[in-house]
N, C-alpha and C positions, 0 to 999 in steps of 0.2 A: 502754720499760718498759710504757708503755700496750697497745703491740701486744699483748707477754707476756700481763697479765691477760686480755684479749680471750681469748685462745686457750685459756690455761686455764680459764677460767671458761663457757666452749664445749666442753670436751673434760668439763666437769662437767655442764652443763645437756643436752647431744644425747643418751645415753643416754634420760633421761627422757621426754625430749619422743617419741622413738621410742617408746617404751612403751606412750604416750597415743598418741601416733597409730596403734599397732597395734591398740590397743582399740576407737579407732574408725576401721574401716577402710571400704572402699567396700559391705562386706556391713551395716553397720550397727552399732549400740554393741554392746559385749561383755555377754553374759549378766551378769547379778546376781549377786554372792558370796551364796553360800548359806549362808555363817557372820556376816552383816551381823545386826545386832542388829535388835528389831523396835523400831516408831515408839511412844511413850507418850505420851497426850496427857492435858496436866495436868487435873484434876477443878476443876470450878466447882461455889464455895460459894455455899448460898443466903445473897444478901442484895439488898440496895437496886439497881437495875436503872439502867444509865444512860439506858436509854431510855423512861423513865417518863412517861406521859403529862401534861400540867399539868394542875391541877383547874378542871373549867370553871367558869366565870364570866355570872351572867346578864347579857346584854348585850342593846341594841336587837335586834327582831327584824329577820330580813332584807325586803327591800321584795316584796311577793307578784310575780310574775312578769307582766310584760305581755302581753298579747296580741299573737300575731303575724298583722302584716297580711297577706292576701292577694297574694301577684304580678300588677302589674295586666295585664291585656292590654291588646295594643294594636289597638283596634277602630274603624273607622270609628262616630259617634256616628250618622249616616243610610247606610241599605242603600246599596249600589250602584248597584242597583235596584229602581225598583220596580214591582208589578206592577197593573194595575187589575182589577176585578172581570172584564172580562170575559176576560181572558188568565188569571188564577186559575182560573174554570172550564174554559178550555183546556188550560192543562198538568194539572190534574188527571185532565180523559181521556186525553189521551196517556201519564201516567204512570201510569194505574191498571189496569195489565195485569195476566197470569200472572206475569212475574215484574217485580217491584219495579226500576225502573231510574231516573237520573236525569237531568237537563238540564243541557248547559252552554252556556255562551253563549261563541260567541268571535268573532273578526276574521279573516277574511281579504284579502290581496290582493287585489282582484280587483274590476275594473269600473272607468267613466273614471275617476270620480275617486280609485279609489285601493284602497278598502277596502269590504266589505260583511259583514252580520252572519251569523254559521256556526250554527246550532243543532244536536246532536247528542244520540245518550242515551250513557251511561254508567254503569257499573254502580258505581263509586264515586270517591269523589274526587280529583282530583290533589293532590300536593303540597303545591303552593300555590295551588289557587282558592281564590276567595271560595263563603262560600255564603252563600246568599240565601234566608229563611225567610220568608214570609209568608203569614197563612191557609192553615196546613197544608200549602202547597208549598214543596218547596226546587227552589231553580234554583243551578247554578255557576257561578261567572262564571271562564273561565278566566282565568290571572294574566299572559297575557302580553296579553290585554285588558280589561285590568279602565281601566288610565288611557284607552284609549281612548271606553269608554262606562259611564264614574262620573258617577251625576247622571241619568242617563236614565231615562225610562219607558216600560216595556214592555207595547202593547195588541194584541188580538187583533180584527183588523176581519175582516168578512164582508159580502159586498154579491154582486151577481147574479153578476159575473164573475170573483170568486173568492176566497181567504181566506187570510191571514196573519198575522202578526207583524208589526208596525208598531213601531218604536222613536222617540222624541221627547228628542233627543239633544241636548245644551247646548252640547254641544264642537265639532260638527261647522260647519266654516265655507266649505265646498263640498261641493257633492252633483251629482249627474247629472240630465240631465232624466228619465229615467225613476224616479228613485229608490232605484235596487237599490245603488248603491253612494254614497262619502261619505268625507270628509276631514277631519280636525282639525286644531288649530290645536298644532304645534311649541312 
């Protein structure tokens, strides 16, 4: 008996369901009845508002706003290097051309003992040097020697048979007998 209803109550419902399915078919829903009534939307009476604000209340004032601290950097507290009066006069000729260039200081390979010191101009800074400001000179201290010669000072000698750059290095714990090159301590 159960079958029977099944069937019947299937041979009442498939009509329908085809009807709805042809309305909406793979073209998309069926146009709008043009005799469909139109939408009326009910009229709102003036009165009391649920969204009414609450009446304020004098209450503690809020605390004045703090001041915000600055981001600090993170700077060495002493240069990297530094330089003495008479190497300040030096780079100052050397860098007071036609056009504006800079110094950097760095390390190379090279000599017995290991390493010796590279001076270059450059027209602006890397990445990550250091710069080095003193009495209106800056010098760069490139970053991939800056741990090798942090703590030194940098002097400008001259004598009969010739003139350079002399550095007085804290770090270095072997050097060559002639001087041009030098080693630190690992």
């Amino acid at each position: 008996m159960a079958h029977l209803l099944t069937r019947a109550s299937s041979r009442v419902y498939t009509p329908l369901f085809r009807a709805c399915r042809a309305q909406h078919s793979l073209h998309g829903p069926a146009p709008p009845l043009a005799n469909s009534p139109p939408v009326v939307k009910p009229a709102t009476l003036p009165g009391p508002s649920v969204s009414a604000h609450a009446p304020q209340t004098a209450g503690p004032k809020p605390p004045p706003p703090t001041p915000t601290r600055a981001k600090p950097t993170l700077r060495a507290s002493k240069a990297a290097v530094t330089l003495t009066p008479d190497a300040v006069r030096r780079l100052q000729q050397l860098v007071s051309g036609p056009t504006p260039q800079l110094i950097r200081i760095g390390v190379r390979n090279k000599g017995c003992a290991g390493m010796s010191y590279h001076l270059e101009y450059v027209d602006k800074p890397g990445r990550f040097d250091e710069v080095v400001e003193q009495d209106g000179v800056k010098v760069l201290i490139d970053s991939k020697a800056l741990f090798s010669i942090i703590g030194s000072e940098m002097h400008w000698q001259e004598d009969r048979m010739s003139s350079k750059f002399v550095f007085n290095n804290p770090n270095v714990v072997d050097a060559c007998g002639c001087g041009e090159s030098f080693n630190i301590a690992r």
